[in-house]
C-alpha positions as CSV (number, residue, x, y, z in Angstrom):
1,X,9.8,-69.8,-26.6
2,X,10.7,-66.5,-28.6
3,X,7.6,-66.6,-30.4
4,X,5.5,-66.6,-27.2
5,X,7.7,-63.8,-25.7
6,X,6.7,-61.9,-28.9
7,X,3.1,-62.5,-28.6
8,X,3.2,-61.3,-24.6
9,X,4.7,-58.0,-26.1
10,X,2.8,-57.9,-29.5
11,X,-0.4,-56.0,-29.3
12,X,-3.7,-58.3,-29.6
13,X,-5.3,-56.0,-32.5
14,X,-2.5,-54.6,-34.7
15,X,0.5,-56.7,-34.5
16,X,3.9,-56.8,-32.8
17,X,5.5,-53.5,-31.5
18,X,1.9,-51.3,-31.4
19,X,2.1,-51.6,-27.5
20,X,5.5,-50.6,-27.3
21,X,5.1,-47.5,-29.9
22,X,1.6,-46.7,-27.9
23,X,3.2,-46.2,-24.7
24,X,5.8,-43.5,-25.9
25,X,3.1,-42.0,-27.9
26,X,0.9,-41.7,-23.9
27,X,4.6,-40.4,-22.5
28,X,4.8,-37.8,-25.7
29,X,1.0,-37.0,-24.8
30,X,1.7,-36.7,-20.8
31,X,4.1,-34.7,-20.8
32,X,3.4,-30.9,-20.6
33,X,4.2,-28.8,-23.4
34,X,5.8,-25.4,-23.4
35,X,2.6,-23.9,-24.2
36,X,0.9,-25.6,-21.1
37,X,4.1,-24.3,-19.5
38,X,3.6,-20.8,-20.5
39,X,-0.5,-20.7,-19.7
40,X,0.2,-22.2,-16.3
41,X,2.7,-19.0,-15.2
42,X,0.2,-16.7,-16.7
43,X,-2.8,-17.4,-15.2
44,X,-0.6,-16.7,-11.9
45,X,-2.2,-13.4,-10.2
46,X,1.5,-11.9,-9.8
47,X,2.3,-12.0,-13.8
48,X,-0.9,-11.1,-14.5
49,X,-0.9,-8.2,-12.5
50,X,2.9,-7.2,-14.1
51,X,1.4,-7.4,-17.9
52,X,-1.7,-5.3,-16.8
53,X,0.2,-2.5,-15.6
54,X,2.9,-2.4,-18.5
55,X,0.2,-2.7,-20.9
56,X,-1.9,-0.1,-19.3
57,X,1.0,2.3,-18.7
58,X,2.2,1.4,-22.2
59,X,-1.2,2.6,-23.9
60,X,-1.7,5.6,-21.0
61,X,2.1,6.8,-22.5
62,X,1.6,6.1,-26.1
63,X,-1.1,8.4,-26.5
64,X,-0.2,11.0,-24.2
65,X,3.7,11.3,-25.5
66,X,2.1,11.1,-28.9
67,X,0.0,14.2,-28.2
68,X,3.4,15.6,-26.6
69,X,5.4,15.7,-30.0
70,X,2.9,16.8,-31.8
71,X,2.7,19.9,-29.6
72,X,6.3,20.6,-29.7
73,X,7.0,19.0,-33.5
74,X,3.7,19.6,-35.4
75,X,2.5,23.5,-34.4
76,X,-1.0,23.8,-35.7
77,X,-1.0,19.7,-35.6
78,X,-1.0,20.1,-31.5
79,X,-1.7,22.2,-28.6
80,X,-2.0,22.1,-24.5
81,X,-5.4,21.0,-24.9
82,X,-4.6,18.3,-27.5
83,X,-1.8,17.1,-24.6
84,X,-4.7,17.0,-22.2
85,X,-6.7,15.3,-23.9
86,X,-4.1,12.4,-25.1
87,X,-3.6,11.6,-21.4
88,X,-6.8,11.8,-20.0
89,X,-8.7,9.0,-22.7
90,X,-4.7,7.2,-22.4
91,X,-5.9,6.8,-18.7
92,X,-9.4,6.0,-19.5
93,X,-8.2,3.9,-22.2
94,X,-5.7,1.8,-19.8
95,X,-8.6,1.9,-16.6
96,X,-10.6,-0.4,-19.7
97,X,-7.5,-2.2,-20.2
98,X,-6.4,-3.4,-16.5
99,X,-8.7,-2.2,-14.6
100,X,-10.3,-5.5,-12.7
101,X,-6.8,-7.2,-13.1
102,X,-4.3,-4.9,-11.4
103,X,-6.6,-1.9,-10.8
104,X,-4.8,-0.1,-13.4
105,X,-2.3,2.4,-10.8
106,X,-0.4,3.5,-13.9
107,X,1.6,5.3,-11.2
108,X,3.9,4.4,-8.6
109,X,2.7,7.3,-6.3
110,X,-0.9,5.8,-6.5
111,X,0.9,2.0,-6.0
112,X,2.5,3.5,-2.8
113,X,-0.3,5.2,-1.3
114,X,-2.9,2.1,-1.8
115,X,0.1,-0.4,0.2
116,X,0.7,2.4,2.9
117,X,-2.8,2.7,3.8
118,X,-3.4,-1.3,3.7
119,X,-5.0,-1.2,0.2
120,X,-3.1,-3.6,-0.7
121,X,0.3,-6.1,0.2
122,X,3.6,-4.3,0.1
123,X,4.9,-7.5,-2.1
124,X,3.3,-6.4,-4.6
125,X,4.5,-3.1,-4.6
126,X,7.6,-3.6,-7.0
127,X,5.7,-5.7,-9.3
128,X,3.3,-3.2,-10.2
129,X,6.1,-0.6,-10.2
130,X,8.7,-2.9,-12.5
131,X,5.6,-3.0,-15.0
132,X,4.8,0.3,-14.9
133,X,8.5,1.6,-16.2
134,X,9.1,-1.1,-18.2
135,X,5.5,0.2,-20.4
136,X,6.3,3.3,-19.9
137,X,10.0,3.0,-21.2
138,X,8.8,1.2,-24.2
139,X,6.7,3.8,-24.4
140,X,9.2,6.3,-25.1
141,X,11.0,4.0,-27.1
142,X,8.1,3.7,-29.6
143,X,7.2,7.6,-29.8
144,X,11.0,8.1,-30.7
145,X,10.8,5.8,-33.3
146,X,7.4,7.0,-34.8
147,X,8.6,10.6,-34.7
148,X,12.2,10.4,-35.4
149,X,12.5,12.1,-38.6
150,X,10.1,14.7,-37.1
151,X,12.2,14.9,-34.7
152,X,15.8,15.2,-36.4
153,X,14.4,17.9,-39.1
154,X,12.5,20.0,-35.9
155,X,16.2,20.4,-34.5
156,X,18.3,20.0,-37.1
157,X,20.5,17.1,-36.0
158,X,21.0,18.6,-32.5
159,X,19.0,16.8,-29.2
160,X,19.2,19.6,-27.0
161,X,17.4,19.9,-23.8
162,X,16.5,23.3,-23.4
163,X,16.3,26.1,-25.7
164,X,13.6,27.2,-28.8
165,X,14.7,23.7,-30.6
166,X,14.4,21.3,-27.6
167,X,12.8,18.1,-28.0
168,X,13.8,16.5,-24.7
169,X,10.3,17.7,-23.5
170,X,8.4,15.0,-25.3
171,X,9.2,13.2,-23.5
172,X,9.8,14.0,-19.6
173,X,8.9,17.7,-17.9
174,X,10.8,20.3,-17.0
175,X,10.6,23.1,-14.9
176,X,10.4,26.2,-16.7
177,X,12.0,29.5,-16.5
178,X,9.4,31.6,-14.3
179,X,9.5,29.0,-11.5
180,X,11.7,27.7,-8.6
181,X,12.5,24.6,-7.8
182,X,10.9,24.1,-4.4
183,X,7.7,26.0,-5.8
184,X,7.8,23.3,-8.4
185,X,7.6,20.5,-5.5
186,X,5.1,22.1,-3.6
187,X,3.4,22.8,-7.0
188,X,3.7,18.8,-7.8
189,X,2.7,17.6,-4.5
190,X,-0.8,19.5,-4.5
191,X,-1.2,18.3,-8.0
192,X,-0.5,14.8,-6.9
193,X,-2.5,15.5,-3.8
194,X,-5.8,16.6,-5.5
195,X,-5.3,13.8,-8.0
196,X,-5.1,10.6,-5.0
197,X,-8.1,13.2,-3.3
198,X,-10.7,12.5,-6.6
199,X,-9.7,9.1,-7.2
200,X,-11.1,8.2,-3.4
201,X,-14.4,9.7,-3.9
202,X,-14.4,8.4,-7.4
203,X,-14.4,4.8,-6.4
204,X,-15.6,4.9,-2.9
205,X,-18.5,3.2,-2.8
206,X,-20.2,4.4,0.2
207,X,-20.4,7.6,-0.3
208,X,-21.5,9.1,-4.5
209,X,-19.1,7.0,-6.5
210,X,-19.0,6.7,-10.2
211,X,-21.6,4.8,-12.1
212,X,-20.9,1.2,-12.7
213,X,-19.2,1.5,-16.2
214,X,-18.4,5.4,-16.1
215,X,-14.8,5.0,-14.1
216,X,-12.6,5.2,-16.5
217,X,-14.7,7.9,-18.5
218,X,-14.5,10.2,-15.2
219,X,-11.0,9.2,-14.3
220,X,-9.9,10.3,-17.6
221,X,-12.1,13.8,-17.0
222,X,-10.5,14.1,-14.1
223,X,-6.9,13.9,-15.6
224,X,-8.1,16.6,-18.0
225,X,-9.7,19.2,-15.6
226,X,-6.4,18.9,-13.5
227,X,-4.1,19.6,-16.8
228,X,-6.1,22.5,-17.9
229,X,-6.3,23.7,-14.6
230,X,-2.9,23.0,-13.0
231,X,-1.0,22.3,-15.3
232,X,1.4,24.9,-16.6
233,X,3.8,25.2,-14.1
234,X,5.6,22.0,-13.6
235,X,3.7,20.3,-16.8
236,X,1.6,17.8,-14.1
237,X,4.2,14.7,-14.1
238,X,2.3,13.6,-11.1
239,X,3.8,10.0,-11.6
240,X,7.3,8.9,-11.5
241,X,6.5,6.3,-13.5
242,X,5.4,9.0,-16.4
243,X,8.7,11.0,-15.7
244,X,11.5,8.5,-14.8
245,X,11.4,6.1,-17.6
246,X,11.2,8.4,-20.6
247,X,13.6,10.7,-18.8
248,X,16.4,7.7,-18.6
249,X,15.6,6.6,-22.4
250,X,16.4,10.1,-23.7
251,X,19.4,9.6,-21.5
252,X,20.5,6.8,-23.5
253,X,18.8,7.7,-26.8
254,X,21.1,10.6,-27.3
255,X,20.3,13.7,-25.2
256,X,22.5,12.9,-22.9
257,X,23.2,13.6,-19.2
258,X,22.1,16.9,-19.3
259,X,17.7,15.5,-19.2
260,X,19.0,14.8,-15.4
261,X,21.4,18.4,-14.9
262,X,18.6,21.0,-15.5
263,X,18.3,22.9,-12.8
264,X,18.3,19.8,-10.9
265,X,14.6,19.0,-11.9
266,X,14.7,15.5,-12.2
267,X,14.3,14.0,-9.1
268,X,11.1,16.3,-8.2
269,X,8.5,14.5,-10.5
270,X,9.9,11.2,-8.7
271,X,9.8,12.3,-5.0
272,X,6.7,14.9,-4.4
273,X,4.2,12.5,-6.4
274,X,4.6,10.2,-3.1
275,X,4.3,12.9,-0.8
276,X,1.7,14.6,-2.4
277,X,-0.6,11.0,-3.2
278,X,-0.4,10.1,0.3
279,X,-1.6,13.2,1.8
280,X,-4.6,13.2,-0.3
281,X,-5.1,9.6,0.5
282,X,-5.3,10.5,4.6
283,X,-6.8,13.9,4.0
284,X,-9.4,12.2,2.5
285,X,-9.7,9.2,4.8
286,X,-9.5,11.4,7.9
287,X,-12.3,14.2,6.5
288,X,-14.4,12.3,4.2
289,X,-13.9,9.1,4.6
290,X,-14.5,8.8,8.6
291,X,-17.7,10.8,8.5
292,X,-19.6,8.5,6.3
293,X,-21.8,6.4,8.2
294,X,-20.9,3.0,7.7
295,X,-23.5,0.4,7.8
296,X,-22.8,-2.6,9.9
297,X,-22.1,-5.0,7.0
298,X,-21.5,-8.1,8.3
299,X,-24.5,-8.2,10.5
300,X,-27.0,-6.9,7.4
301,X,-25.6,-9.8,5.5
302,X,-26.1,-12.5,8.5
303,X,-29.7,-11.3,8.7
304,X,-30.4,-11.8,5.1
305,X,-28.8,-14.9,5.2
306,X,-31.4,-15.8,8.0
307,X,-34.1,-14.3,6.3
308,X,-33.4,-16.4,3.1
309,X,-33.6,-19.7,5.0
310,X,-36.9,-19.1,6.6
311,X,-39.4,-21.1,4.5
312,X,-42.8,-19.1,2.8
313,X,-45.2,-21.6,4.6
314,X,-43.8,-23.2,8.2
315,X,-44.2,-26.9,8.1
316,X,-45.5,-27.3,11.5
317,X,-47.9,-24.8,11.0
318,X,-51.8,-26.3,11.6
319,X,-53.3,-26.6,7.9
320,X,-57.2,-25.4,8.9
321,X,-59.8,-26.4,6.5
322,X,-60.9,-23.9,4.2
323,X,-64.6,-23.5,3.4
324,X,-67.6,-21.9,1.7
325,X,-71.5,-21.3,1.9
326,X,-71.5,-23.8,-1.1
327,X,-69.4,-26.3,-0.3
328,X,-67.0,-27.7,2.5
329,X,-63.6,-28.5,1.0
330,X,-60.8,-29.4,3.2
331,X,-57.2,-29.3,2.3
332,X,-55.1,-32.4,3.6
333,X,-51.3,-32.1,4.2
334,X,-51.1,-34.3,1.4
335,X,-52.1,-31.9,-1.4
336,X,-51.2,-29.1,0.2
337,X,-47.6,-27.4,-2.2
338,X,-44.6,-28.0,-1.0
339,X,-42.3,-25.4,0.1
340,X,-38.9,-25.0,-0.7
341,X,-36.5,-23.5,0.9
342,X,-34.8,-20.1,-0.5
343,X,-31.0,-21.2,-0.5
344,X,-28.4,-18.4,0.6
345,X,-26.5,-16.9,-2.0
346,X,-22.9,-18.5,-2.7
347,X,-21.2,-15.6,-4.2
348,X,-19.3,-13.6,-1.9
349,X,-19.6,-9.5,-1.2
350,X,-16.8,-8.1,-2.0
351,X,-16.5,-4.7,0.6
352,X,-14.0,-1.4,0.0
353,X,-12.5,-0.8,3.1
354,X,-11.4,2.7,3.5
């Protein structure tokens, strides 16, 4: 009796106790691991969104901080136009990085402007924005480590704010001396404005868009010809997600409350971006955008849909007999070439609504 019981359990091949071992081996198999775990959340379009903009906005901020310090830190290392330049290819090089994942904002103003005008769903509104400030943040983070000792011997010890020896600049604007305040907002929301303005005509594709593969290149120009042009009065933050982050981290990094006491400057770069975005969004939309004749899309598409399922040759059409002066030759239904039918294309038009 017990050696039968051991034969029902043994495995027919191997022995006793293979079956047994097998199973939990299949269970050990079965069960997902914490790398299937981890591939599963990221191929979710939420998460993958998130790490596009913090990795875009950590590249954009890397490179333009970078060409910030060594502006203020390195004298005939850096210069305006060297700043210009750092953030203009820092966009172009985060449009390559996330652009046909996220769209690559890099800027809560631009993140606004596409949910209020039905761009896109307002849930995702603070997931783009939570990635943007965390890249940028890091951002700072790494720029102060990089240039710390550049840093400490450029102002002897001292993180001051403003002055000949302030460093608080790499990092965040700041409104200087000849200006106001309120000619600082109105200054940041036409910079903002003319910024939202190009990016529509940039990428609207019904009326003289980029070429396919030049976006980020003329994105990046564009950043450029607005900080050589516009940019010496406010420094053109034109994103709160440039300005906010980097501000806080010198906050905590040692520079203290005064980066948000300056003559009250800090809560500009955060609130006239959003104005100024969205009225070059509908000035655009409402003067460009609506006089552009729109062709009716979806009936083009249903008559080339038709079009492709009409056959070359009908097959009720009479098949004549063809001839010659030589000979008579007739051409029976039987040898006559088949005809196929053109199948409709499966992949689906993708249309910018404006």
């Amino acid at each position: 009796m017990a050696a039968s019981t051991l034969e029902s359990h043994s495995c027919p091949r191997t022995g006793l106790g293979c079956c047994s071992r097998s199973t939990r081996g299949s269970k050990m198999v079965s069960s997902p691991t914490a790398i299937t775990r981890m591939q599963a959340i990221m191929q979710k379009e939420m998460v993958r969104e998130f790490l596009a903009e913090f990795m875009s906005t950590y590249v954009m901020m890397v490179f333009g901080l970078g060409s910030v310090a060594h502006m203020v830190l390195g004298g005939k290392f850096g210069s305006f136009l060297g700043v210009n330049l750092g953030f203009g290819f820092g966009v172009t090089m985060g449009v390559h990085m996330a652009g046909n994942i996220s769209g690559a904002h890099m800027n809560a103003a631009l993140t606004f402007t596409n949910c209020a005008l039905g761009r896109m769903s307002w849930k995702k509104f603070p997931v783009y924005v939570l990635g943007q400030f965390l890249g940028s943040f890091l951002a700072a983070a790494t720029i102060y480590c990089l240039f710390y000792s550049a840093i400490i011997e450029f102002s002897g010890g001292h993180l001051t704010v403003t002055g000949p020896l302030a460093t608080a600049s790499i990092f965040a604007t700041y409104l200087p001396d000849h200006s106001t305040l309120w000619r600082g907002f109105l200054d940041e929301v036409l910079v903002t404005g003319m910024l939202q303005l190009c990016l529509f005509a940039i990428t609207d594709k019904e009326n003289n868009p980029a070429l396919q593969g030049t976006q980020a290149l003329v994105i990046g120009i564009l950043i450029i010809v607005i900080g050589v042009s516009l940019g010496m009065n406010t420094g053109y933050a034109m994103n709160p997600s440039r300005d906010l982050p980097p501000r806080f981290f010198t906050y905590i990094a040692g520079w203290g409350v005064q980066v948000f006491r300056a003559r009250d400057w800090w809560w500009v770069p955060v609130v006239a971006p959003f104005l100024g975005a969205y009225l070059g969004g509908i000035i655009y939309l409402v003067f460009i955008g609506s006089t552009i004749a729109r062709r009716p899309q979806i009936l083009e598409d249903s008559m080339m849909y038709e079009d492709r399922r009409i056959p070359v040759l009908s097959k009720t059409m009479p098949n004549p007999p063809v001839t010659s002066s030589i000979t008579p030759v007739s051409v029976s239904p039987i040898n006559r070439p088949s005809v196929r039918t053109v199948p409709p294309l499966s992949d689906p038009i993708h249309l910018e609504h404006f």
